[in-house]
N, CA, C and O atoms as CSV, one atom per row, in Angstrom:
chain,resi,resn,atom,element,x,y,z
A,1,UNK,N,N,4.946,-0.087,38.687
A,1,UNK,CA,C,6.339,0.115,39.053
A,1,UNK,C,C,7.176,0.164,37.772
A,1,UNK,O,O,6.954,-0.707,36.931
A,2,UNK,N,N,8.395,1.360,37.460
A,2,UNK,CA,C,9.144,1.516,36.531
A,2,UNK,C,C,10.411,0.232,36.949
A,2,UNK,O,O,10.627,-0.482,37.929
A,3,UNK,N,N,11.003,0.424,35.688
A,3,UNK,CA,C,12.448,-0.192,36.244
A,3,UNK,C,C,13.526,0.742,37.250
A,3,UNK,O,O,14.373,0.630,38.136
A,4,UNK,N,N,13.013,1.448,36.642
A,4,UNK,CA,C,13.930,2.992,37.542
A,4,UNK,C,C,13.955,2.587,39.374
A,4,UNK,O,O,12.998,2.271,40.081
A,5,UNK,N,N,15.301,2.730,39.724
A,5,UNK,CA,C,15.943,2.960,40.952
A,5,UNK,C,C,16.386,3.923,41.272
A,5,UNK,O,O,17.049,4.501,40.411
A,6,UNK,N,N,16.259,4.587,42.641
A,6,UNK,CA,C,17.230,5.399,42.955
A,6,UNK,C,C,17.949,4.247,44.215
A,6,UNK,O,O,17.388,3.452,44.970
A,7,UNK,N,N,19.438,4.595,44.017
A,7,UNK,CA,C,20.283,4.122,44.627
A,7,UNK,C,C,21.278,4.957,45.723
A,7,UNK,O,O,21.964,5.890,45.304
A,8,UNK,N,N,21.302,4.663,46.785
A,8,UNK,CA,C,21.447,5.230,48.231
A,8,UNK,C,C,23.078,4.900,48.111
A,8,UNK,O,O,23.216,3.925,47.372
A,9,UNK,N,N,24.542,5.473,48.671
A,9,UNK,CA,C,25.397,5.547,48.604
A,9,UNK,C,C,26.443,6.269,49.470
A,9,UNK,O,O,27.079,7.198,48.972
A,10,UNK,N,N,26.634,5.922,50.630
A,10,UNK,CA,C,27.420,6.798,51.777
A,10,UNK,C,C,28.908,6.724,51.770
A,10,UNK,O,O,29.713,5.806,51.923
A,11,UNK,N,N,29.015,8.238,51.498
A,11,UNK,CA,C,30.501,8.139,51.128
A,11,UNK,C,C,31.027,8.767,52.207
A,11,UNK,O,O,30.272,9.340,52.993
A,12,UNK,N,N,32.827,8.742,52.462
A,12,UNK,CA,C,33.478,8.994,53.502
A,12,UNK,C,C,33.224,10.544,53.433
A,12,UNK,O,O,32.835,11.083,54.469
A,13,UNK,N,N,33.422,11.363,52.232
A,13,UNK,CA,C,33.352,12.880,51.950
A,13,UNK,C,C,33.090,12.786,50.322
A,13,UNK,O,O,32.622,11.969,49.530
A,14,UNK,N,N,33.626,14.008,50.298
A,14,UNK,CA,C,33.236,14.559,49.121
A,14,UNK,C,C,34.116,14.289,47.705
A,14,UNK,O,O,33.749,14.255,46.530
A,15,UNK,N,N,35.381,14.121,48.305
A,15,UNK,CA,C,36.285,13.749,46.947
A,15,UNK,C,C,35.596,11.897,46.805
A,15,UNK,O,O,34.897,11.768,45.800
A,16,UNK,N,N,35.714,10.804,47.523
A,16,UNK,CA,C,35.330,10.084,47.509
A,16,UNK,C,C,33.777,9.731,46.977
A,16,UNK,O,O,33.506,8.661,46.432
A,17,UNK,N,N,32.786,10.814,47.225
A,17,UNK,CA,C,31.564,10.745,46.151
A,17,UNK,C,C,32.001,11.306,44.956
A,17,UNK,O,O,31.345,10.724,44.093
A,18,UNK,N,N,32.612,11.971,44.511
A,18,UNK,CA,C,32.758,12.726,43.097
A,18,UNK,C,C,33.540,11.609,42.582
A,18,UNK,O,O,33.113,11.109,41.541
A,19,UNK,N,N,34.506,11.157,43.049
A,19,UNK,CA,C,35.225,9.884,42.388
A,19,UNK,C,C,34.220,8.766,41.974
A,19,UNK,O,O,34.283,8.368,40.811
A,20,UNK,N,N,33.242,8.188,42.873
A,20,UNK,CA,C,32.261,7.442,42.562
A,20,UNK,C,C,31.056,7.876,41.258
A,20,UNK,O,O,30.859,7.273,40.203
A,21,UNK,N,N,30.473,8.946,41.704
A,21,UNK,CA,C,29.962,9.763,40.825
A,21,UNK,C,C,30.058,9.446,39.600
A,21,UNK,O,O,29.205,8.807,38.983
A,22,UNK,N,N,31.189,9.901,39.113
A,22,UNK,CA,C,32.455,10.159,37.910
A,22,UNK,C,C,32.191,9.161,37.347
A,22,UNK,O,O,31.582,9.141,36.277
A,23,UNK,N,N,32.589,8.167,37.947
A,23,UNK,CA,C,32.953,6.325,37.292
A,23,UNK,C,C,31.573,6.166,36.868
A,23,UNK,O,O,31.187,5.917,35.726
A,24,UNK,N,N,30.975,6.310,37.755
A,24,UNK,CA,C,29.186,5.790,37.004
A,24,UNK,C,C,28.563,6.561,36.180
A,24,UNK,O,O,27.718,6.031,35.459
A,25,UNK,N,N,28.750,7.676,36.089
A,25,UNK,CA,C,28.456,8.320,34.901
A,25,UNK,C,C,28.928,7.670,33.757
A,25,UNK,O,O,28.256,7.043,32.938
A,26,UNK,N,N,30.392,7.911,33.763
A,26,UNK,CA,C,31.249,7.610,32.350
A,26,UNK,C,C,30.788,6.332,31.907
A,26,UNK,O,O,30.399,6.195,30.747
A,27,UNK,N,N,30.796,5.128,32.937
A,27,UNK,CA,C,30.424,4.281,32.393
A,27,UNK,C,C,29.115,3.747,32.411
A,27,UNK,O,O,28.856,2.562,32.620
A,28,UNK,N,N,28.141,4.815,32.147
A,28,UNK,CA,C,26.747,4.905,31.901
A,28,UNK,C,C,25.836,3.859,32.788
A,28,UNK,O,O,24.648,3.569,32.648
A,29,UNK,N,N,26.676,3.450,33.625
A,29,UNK,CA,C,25.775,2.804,34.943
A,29,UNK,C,C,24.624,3.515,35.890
A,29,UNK,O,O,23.873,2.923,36.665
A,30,UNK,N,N,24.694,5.455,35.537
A,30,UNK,CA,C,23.575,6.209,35.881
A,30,UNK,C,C,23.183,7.355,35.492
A,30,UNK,O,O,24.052,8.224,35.559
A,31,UNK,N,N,22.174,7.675,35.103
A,31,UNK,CA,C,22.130,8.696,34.298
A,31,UNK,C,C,22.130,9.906,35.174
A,31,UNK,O,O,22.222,10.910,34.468
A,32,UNK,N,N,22.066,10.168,36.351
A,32,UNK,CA,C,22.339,11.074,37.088
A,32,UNK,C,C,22.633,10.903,38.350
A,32,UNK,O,O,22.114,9.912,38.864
A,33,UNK,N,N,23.430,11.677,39.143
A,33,UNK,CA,C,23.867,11.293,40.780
A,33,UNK,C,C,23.556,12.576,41.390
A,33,UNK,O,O,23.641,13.632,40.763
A,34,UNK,N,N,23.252,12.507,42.418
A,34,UNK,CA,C,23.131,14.116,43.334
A,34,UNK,C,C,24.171,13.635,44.138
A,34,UNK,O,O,24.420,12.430,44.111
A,35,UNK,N,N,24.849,14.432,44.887
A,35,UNK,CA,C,25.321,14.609,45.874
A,35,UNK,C,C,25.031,15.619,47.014
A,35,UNK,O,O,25.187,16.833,46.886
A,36,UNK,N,N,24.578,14.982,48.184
A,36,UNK,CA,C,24.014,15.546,49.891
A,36,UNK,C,C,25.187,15.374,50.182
A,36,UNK,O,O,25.816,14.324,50.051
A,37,UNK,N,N,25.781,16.939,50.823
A,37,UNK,CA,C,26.626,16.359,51.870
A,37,UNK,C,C,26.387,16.956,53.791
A,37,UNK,O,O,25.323,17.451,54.163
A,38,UNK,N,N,26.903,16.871,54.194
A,38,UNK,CA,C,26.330,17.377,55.516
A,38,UNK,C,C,25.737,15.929,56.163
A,38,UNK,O,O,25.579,15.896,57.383
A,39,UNK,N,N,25.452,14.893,55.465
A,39,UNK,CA,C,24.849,13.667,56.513
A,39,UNK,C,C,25.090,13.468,57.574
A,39,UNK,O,O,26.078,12.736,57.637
A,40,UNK,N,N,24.594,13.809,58.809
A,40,UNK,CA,C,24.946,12.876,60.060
A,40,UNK,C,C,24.416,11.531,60.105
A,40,UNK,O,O,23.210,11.398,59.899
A,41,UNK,N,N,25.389,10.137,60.427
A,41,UNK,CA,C,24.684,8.929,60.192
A,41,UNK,C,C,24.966,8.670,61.687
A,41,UNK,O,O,25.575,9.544,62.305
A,42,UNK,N,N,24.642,7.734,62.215
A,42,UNK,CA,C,24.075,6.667,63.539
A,42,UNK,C,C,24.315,5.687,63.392
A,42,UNK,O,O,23.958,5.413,62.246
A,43,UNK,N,N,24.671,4.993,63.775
A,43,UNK,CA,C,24.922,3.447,63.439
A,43,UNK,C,C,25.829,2.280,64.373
A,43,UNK,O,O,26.816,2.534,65.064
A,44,UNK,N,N,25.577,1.760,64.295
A,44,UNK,CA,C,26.412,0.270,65.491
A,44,UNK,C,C,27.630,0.055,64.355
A,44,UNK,O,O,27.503,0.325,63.160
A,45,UNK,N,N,28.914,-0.524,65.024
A,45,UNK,CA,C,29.757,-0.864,63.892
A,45,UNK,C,C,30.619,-1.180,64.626
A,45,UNK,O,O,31.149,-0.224,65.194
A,46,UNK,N,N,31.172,-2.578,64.976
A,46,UNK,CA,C,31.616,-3.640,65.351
A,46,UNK,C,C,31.540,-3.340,66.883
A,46,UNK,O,O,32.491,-3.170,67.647
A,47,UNK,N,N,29.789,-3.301,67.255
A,47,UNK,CA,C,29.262,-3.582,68.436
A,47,UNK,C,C,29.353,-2.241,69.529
A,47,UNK,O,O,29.047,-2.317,70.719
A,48,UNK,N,N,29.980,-0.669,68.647
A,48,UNK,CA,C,30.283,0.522,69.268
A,48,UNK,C,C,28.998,1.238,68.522
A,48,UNK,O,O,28.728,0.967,67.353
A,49,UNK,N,N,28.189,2.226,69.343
A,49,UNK,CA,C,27.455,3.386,68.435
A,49,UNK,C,C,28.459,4.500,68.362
A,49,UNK,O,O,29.132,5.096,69.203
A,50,UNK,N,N,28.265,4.600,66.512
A,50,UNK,CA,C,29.652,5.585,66.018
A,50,UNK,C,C,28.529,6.944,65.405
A,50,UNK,O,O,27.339,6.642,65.309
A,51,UNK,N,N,28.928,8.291,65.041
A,51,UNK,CA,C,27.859,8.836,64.597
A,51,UNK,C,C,29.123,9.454,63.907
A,51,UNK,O,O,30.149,9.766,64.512
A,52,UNK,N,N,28.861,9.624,62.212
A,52,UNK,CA,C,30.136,10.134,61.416
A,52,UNK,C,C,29.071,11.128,60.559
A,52,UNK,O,O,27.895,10.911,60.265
A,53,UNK,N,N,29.881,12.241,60.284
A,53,UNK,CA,C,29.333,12.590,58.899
A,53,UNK,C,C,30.133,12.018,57.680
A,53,UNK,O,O,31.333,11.811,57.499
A,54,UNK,N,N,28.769,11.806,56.748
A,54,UNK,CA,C,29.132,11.996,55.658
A,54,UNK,C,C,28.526,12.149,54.518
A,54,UNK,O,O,27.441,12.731,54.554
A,55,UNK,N,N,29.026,11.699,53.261
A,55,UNK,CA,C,28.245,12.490,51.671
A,55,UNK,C,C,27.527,11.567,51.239
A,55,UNK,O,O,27.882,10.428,50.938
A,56,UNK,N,N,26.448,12.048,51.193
A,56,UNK,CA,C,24.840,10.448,50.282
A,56,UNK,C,C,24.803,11.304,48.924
A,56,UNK,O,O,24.882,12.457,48.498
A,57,UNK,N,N,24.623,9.901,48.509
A,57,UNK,CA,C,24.881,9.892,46.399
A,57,UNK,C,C,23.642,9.345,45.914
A,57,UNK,O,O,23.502,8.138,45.716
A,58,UNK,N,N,22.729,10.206,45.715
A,58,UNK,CA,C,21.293,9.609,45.354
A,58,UNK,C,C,21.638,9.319,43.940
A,58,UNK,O,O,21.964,10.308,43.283
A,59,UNK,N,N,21.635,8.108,43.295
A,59,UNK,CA,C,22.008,7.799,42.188
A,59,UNK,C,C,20.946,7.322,41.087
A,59,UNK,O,O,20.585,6.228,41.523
A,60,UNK,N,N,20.315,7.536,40.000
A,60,UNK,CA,C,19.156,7.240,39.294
A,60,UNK,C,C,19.433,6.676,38.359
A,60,UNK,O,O,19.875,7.346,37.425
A,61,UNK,N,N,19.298,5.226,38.199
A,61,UNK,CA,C,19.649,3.997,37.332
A,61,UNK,C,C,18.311,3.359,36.822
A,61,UNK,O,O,17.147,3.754,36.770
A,62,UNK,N,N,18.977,2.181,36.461
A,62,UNK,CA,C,17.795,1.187,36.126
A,62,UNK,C,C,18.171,0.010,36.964
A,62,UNK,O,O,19.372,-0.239,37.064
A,63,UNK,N,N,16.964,-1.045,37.822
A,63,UNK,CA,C,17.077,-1.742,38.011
A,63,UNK,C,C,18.265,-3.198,37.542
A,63,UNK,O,O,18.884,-3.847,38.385
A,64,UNK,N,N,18.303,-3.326,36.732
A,64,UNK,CA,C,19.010,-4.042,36.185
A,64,UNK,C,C,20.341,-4.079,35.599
A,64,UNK,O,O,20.885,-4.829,34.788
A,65,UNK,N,N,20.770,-2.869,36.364
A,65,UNK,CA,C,22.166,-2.074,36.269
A,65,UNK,C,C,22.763,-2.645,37.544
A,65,UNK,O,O,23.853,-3.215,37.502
A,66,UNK,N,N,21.843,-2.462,39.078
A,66,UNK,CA,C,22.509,-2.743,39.992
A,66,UNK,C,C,23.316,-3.175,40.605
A,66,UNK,O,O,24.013,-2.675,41.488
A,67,UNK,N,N,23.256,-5.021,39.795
A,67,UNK,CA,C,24.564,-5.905,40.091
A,67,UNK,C,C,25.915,-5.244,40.005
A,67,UNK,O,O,26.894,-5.349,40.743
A,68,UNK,N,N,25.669,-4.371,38.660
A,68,UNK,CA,C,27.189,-4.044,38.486
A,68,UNK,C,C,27.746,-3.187,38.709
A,68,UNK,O,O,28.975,-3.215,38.777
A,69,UNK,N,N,26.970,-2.022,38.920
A,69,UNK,CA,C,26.704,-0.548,40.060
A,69,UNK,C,C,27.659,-1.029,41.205
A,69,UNK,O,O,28.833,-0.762,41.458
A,70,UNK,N,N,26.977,-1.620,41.645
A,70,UNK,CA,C,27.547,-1.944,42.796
A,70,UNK,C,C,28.727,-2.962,43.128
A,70,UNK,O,O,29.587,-2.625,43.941
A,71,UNK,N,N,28.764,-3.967,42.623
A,71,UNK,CA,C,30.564,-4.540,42.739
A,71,UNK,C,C,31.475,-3.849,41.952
A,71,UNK,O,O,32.420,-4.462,41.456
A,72,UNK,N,N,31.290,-2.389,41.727
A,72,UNK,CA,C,31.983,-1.254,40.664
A,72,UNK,C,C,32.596,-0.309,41.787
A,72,UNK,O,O,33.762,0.081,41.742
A,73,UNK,N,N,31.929,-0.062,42.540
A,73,UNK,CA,C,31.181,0.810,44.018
A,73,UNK,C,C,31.777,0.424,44.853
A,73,UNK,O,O,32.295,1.158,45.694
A,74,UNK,N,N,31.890,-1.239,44.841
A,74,UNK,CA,C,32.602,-1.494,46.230
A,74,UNK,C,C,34.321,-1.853,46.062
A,74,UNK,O,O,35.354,-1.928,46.727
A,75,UNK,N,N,33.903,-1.975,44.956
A,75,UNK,CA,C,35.789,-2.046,44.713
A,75,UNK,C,C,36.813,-1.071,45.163
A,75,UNK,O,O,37.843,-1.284,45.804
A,76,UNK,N,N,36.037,0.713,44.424
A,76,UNK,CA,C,37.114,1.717,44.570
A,76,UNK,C,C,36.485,2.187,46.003
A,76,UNK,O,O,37.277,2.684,46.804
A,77,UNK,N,N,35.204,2.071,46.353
A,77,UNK,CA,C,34.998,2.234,48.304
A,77,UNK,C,C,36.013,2.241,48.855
A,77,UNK,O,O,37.025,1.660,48.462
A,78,UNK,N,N,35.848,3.278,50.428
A,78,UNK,CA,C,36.878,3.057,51.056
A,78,UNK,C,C,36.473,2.424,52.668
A,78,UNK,O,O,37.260,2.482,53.613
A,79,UNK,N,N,34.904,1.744,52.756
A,79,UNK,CA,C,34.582,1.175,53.597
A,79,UNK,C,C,34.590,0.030,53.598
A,79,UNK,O,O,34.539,-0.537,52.506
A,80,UNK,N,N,34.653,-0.709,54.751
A,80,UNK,CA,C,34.718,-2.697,54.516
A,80,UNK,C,C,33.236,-2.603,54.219
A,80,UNK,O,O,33.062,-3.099,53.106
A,81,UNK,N,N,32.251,-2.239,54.663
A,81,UNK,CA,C,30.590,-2.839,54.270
A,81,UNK,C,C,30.133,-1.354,53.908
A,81,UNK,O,O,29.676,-0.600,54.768
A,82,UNK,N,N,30.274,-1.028,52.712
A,82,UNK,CA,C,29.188,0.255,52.158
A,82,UNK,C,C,28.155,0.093,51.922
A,82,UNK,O,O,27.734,-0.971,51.469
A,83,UNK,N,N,27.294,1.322,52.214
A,83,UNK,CA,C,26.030,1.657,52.064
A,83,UNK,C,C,25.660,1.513,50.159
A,83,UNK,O,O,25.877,2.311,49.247
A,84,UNK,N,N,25.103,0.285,50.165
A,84,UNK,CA,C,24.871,0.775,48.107
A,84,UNK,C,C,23.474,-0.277,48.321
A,84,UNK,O,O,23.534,-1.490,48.522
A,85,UNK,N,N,22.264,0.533,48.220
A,85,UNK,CA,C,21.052,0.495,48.438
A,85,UNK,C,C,19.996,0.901,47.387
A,85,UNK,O,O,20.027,2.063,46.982
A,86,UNK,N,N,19.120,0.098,46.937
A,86,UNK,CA,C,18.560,0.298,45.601
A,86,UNK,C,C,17.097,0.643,46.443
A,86,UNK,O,O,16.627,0.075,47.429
A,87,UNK,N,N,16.732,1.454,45.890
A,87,UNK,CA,C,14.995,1.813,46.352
A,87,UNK,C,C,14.118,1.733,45.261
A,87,UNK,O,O,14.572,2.321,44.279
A,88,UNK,N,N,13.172,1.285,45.109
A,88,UNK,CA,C,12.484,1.705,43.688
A,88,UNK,C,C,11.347,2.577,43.161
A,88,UNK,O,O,10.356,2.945,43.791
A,89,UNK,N,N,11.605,2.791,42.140
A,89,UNK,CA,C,10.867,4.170,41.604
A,89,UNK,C,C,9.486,3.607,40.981
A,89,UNK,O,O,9.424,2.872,39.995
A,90,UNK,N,N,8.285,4.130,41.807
A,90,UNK,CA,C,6.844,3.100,41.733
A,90,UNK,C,C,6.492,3.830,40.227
A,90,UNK,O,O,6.009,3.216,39.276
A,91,UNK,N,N,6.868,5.373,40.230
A,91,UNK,CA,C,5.957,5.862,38.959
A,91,UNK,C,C,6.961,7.640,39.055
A,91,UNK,O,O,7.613,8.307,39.858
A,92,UNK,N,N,6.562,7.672,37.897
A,92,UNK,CA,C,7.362,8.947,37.570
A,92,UNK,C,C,7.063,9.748,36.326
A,92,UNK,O,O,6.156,9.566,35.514
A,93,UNK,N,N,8.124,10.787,36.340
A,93,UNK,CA,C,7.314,11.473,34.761
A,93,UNK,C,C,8.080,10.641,33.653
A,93,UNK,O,O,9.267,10.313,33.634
A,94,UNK,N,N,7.016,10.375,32.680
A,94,UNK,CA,C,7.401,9.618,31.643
A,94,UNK,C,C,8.474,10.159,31.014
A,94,UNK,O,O,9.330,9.316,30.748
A,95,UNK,N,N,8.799,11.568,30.592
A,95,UNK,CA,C,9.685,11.840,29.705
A,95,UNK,C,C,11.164,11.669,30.809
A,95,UNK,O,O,12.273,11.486,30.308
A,96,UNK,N,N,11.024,11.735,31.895
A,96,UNK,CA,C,12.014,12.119,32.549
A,96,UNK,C,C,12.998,10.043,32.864
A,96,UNK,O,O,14.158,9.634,32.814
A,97,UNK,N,N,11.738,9.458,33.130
A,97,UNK,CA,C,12.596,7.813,33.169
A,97,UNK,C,C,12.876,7.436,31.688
A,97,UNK,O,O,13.781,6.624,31.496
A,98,UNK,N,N,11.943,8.122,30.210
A,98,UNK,CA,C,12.769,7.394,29.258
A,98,UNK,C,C,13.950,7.936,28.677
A,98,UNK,O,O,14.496,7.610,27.623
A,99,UNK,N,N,14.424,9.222,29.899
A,99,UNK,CA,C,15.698,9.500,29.590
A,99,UNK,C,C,16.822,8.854,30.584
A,99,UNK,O,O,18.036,8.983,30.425
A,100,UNK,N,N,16.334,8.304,31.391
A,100,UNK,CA,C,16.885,7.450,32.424
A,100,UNK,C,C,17.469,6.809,31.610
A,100,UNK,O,O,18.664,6.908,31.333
A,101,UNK,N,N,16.268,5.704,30.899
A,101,UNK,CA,C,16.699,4.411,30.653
A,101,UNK,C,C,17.669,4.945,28.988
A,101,UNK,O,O,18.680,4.305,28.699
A,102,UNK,N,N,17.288,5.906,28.231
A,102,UNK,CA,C,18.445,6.281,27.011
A,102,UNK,C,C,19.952,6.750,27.170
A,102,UNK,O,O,20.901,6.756,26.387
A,103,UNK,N,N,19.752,7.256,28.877
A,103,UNK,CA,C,21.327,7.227,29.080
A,103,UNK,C,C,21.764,6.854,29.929
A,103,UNK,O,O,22.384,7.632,30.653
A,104,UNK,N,N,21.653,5.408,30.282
A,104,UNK,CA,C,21.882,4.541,30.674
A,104,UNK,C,C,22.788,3.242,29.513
A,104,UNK,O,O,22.765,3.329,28.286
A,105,UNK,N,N,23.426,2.261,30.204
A,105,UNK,CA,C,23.215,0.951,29.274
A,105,UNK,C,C,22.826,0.341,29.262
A,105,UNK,O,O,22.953,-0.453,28.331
């Protein structure tokens, strides 16, 4: 297993992922973000099934970024409980995570 994460991120739309995006780039919390938009999600949310679209931010960090990824994430969010979900990256191409981790902090 690398240190490398990809990190899961459901945003309301699209200005709201590019705003997120943005911030973690600049402040080198990820060395790259995709943005999906088109999501249909499913979900229970205060005891109603709601089904919303919206924009997922596959985000490619390092483990040990996360803490701060994410109380970064939930600050400018515009949900009470966001989606900010770390998955981890078992193995990968070498040249491609030690550029992860060089532009990264």
């Amino acid at each position: 297993m690398t240190e490398a994460v990809v990190v899961l991120i459901a945003c309301s739309g699209e200005a709201e992922a590019d705003r997120i995006g943005a911030m973690l780039l600049k402040e080198q919390l990820a060395a790259c973000v995709q943005r999906v938009s088109g999501v249909l999600s499913a979900f229970i949310w205060q005891g109603e099934l709601r089904r919303e679209e919206e924009v997922l931010l596959l985000v490619k960090t390092r483990r040990s970024l996360f803490r701060e990824l994410s109380g970064k994430v939930s600050v400018i969010h515009t949900y009470d409980v966001p989606e900010i979900i770390a998955l981890p990256v078992l193995d990968g191409n070498p040249a491609y995570l030690e550029w992860l981790k060089s532009t990264t902090k």
